[in-house]
C-alpha positions in Angstrom: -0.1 13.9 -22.4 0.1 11.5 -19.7 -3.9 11.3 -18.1 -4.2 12.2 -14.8 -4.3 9.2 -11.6 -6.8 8.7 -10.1 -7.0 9.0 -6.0 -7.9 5.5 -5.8 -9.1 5.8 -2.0 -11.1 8.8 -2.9 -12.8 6.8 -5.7 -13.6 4.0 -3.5 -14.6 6.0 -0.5 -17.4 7.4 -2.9 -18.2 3.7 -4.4 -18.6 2.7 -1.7 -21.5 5.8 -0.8 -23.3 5.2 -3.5 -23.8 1.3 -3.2 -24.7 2.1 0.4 -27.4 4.3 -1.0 -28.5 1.9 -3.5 -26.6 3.5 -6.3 -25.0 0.6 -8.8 -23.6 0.7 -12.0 -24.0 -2.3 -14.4 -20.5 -3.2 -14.4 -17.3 -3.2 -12.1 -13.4 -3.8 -13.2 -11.8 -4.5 -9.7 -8.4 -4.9 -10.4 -4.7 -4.3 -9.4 -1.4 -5.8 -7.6 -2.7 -4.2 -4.2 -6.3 -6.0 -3.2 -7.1 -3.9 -0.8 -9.4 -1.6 -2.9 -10.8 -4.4 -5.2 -12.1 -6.3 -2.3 -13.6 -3.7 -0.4 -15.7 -2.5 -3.0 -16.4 -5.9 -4.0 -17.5 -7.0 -0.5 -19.0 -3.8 -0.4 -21.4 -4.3 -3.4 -22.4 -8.6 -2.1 -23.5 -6.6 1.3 -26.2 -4.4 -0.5 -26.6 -4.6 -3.6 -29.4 -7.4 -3.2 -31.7 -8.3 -0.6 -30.9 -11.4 1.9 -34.3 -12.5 0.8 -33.4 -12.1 -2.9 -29.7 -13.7 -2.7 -30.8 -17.6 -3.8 -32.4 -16.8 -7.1 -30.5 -13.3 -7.9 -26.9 -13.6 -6.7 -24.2 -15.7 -8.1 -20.2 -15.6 -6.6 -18.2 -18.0 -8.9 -14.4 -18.0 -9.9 -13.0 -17.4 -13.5 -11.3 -21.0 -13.3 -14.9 -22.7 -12.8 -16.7 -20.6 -15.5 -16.1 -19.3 -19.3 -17.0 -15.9 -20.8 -20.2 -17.5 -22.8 -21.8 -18.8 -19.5 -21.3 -15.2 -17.8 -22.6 -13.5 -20.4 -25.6 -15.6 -20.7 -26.8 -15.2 -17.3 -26.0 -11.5 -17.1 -28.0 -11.1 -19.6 -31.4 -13.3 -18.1 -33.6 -10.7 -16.1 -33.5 -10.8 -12.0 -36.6 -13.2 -10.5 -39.0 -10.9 -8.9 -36.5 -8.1 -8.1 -35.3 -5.1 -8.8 -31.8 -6.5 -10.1 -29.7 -9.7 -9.9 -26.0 -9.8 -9.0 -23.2 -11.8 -10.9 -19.5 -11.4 -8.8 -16.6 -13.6 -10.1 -13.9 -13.5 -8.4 -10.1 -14.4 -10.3 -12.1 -13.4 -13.2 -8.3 -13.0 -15.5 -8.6 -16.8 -15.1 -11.6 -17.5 -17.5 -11.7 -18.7 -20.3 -12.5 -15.9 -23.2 -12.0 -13.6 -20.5 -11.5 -10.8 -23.0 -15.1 -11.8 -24.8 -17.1 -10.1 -22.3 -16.0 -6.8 -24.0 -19.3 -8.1 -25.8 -22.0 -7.8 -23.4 -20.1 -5.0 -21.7 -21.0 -2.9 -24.9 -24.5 -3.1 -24.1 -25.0 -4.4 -20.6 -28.3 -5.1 -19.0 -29.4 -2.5 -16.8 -30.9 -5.1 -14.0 -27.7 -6.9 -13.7 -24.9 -5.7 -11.8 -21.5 -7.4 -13.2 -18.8 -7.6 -10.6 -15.3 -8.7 -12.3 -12.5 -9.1 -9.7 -9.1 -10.0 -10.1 -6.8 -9.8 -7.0 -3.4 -9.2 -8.1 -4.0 -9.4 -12.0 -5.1 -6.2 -14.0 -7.2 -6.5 -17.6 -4.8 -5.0 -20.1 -5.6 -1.7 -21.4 -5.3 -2.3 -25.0 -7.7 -4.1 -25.5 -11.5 -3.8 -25.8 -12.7 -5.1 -22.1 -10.5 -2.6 -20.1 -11.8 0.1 -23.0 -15.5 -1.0 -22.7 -16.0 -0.7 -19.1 -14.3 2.7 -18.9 -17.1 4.1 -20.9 -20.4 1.9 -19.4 -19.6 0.7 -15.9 -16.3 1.6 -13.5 -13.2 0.8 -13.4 -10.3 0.5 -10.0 -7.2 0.3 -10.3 -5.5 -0.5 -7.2 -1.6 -0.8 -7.5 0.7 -1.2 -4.5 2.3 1.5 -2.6 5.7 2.0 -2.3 7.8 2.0 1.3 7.6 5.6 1.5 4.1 6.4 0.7 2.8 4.0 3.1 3.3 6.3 6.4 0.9 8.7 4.5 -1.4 6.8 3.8 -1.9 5.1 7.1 -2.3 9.0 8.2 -4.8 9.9 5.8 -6.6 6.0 6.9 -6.6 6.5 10.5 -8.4 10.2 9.9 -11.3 8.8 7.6 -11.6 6.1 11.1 -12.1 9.2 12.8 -8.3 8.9 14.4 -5.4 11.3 14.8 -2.0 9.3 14.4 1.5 10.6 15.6 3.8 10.8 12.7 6.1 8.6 14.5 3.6 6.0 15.5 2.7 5.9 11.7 5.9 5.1 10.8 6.3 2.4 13.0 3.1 0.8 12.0 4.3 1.2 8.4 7.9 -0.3 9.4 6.1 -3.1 11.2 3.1 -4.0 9.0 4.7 -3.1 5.4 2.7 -2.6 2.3 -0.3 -4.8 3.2 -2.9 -2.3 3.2 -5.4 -5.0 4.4 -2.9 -6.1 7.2 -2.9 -2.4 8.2 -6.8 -2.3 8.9 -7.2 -5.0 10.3 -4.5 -4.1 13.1 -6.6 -0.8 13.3 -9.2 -2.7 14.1 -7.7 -4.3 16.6 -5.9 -1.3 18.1 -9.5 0.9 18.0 -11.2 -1.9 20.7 -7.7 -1.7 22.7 -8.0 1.9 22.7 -10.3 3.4 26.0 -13.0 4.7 25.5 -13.4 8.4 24.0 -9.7 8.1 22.9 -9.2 9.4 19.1 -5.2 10.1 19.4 -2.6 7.1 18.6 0.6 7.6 20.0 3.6 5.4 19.4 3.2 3.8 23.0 -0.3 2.4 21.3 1.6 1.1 18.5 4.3 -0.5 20.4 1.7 -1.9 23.0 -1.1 -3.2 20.4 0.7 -4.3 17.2 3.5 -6.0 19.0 6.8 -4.0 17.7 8.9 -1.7 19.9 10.3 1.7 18.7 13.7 1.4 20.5 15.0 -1.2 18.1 13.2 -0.3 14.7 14.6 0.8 11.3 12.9 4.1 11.8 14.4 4.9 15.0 17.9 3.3 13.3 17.5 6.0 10.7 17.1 8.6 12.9 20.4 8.0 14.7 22.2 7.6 11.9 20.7 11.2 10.4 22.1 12.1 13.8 25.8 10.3 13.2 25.3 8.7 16.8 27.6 5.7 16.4 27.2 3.9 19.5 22.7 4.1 20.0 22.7 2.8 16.1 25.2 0.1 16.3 23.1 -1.0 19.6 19.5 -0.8 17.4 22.1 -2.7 14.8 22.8 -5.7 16.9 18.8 -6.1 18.4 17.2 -5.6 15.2 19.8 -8.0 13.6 19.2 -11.1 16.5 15.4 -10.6 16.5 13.7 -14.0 15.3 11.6 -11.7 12.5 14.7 -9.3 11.0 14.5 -9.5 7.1 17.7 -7.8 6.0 16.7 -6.8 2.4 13.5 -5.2 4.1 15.9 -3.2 6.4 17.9 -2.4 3.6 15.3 -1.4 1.3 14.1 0.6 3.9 17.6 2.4 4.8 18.4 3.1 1.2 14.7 5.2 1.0 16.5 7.3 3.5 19.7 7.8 2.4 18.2 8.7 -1.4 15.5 11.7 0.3 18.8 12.7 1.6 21.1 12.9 -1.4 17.9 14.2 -3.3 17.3 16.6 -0.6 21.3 17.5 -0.3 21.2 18.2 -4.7 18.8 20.6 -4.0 20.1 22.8 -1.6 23.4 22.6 -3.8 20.8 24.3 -5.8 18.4 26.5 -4.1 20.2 27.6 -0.2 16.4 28.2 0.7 14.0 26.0 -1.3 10.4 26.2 -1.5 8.1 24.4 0.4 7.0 23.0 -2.7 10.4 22.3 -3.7 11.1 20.9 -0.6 8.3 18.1 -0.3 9.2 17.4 -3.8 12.8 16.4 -2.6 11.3 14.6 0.8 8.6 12.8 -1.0 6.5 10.8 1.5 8.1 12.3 4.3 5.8 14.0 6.8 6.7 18.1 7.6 7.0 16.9 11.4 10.2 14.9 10.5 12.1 17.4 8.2 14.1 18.7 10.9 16.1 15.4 10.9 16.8 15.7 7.2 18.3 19.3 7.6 20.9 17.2 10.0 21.2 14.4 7.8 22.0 16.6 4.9 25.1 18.2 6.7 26.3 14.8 8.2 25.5 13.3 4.6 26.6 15.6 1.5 25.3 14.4 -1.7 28.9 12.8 -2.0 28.5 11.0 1.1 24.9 9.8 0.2 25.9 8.4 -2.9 28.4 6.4 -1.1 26.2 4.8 1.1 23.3 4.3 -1.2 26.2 1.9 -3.1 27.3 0.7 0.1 23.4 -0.6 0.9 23.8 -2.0 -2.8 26.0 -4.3 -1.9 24.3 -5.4 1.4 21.1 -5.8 -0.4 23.0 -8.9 -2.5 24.8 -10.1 0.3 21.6 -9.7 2.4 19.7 -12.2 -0.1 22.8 -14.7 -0.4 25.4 -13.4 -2.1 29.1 -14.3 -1.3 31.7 -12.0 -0.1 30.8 -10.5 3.2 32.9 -10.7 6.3 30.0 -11.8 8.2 27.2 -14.6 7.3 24.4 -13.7 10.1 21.7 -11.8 9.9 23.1 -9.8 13.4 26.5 -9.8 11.6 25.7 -8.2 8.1 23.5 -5.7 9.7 26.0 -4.0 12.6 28.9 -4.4 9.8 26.3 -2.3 7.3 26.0 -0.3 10.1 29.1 0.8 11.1 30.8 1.6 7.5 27.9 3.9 7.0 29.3 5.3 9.8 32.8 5.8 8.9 31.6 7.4 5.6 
């Protein structure tokens, strides 16, 4: 049986509590395709773990290309100089030499030293006796990216532990204009929390389009929308503005657009199924969709059977090759490929 994941912001959320109350354990895997996680508890541990007074003689940041297993190991293992602990952080770690070797000390770590290991778009591999020795005497985060459609969630779920209610809508533009770069997302937040006035705890789309720079009337998520809605001539207009814009990436569009059109055809098998689903059922089908937008996808589903779907999740297919290159389109712009895309979904 599979184990269970592990709610990596939940995780580092409490990490991150218990370093700020002085709470360490001897060792820390930071690791995953996604550094959002890995540096924040990383950062997180430099700020407290020892005292600015104690930093020259008990704190040392190095990277895995400048340093080799042995000489790790042998200062983690030297005692802190009149202190309670001494820190050891190195960063890129997967790029030391005998990186695997400090499954030795790991075994039996010293309980005054505080062994940071962080690798930013690398993980250890689990089979072998590092990744296996840590899990049982220090901690281990994973952080892996997130997909298109989880990212709307989790910019809800970040903006409420700021203390902020986001609109469903203004989420999913942040998520359409920022992408999966969780660390690109926060620090827009940041941004967007000084621009807000004073007392202010709601974002609305109208923040978003103001603050980050990116305007709903032209977006893929307003595209989707009118094509859920069949509405020919509004989505061949968002077509031809989001194709000319200096910044369009087609395969991002595309990508984006075929996310759609597969919660439809997944949504559309299961009413073939079940005429009146679950709710459980029914956020299955929608998976990263938010309950305020479902009422789209009941249209979507009429104007887009699961034959129909299928048609058009081939028909973005083909525009995701000729999107990155590929020969055989009637048009060879950006603006082109996009309003032709456009309109055969359309006439499907």
């Amino acid at each position: 049986m599979a184990a269970p994941k592990t709610d990596v912001g939940a995780q580092c959320r409490q990490l991150l509590e218990d370093v700020a109350r002085g709470i360490f354990k001897p060792v820390y895997l930071l690791m995953g395709d996604e550094p959002y996680y890995p540096d924040l508890v990383c950062n997180a541990i430099v700020e407290h773990c020892i005292d600015p007074s104690e930093k020259d003689f008990n704190e040392l940041i190095c990277y895995g290309a400048d340093v080799t297993a042995d000489q790790i190991i042998t200062t983690a293992r030297q005692f802190p100089m009149m202190a309670e602990r001494q820190l050891v952080v190195v960063k890129d770690a997967n790029q030391m030499k005998g990186f695997e070797d400090l499954a030795i000390y790991c075994a039996e770590p010293l309980e005054s030293t505080v062994l940071v290991l962080l690798l930013r778009g690398a993980s250890a591999d689990k089979r072998k006796a590092l990744y296996k020795t840590v899990q049982k005497t220090g901690v281990v985060v994973e952080s892996p990216l997130l997909r298109d459609y989880q990212v709307s969630g989790w910019i809800s779920s970040y903006y409420a532990s700021r203390g902020l209610e986001i609109e469903p809508e203004a989420a999913a533009l942040l998520a359409e204009s920022v992408g999966t770069d969780l660390s690109t997302i926060a620090v827009e937040t940041d941004k967007l929390i000084q621009a807000l006035p004073e007392g202010c705890r709601k974002v609305s789309v109208e923040d978003i389009e103001r603050n980050v720079g990116v305007s709903r009337r032209y977006s893929v998520f307003e595209l989707t929308k009118e094509l859920s809605l069949r509405n020919a001539p509004r989505a061949l207009s968002i077509a031809t503005r989001m194709g000319s814009a200096a910044k369009f990436n087609m395969p991002g569009a595309v990508s984006m657009l075929a996310t759609h059109f597969i919660r439809i055809l997944r949504y559309g098998v299961l009413l073939s199924r079940e005429r009146y689903p679950s709710p459980e059922e029914k956020a299955e089908a929608l998976s990263g969709v938010n309950p305020y937008f479902y009422r789209e996808y009941d249209t979507a589903v009429r104007n887009y059977p699961p034959p129909k779907a299928l048609q058009v999740i081939s028909l973005l297919c083909e525009y995701d090759y000729l999107g990155k290159g590929g020969d055989g389109g009637l048009s060879t712009t950006p603006e082109g490929l996009m309003v032709e895309l456009v309109a055969k979904i359309l006439t499907i």
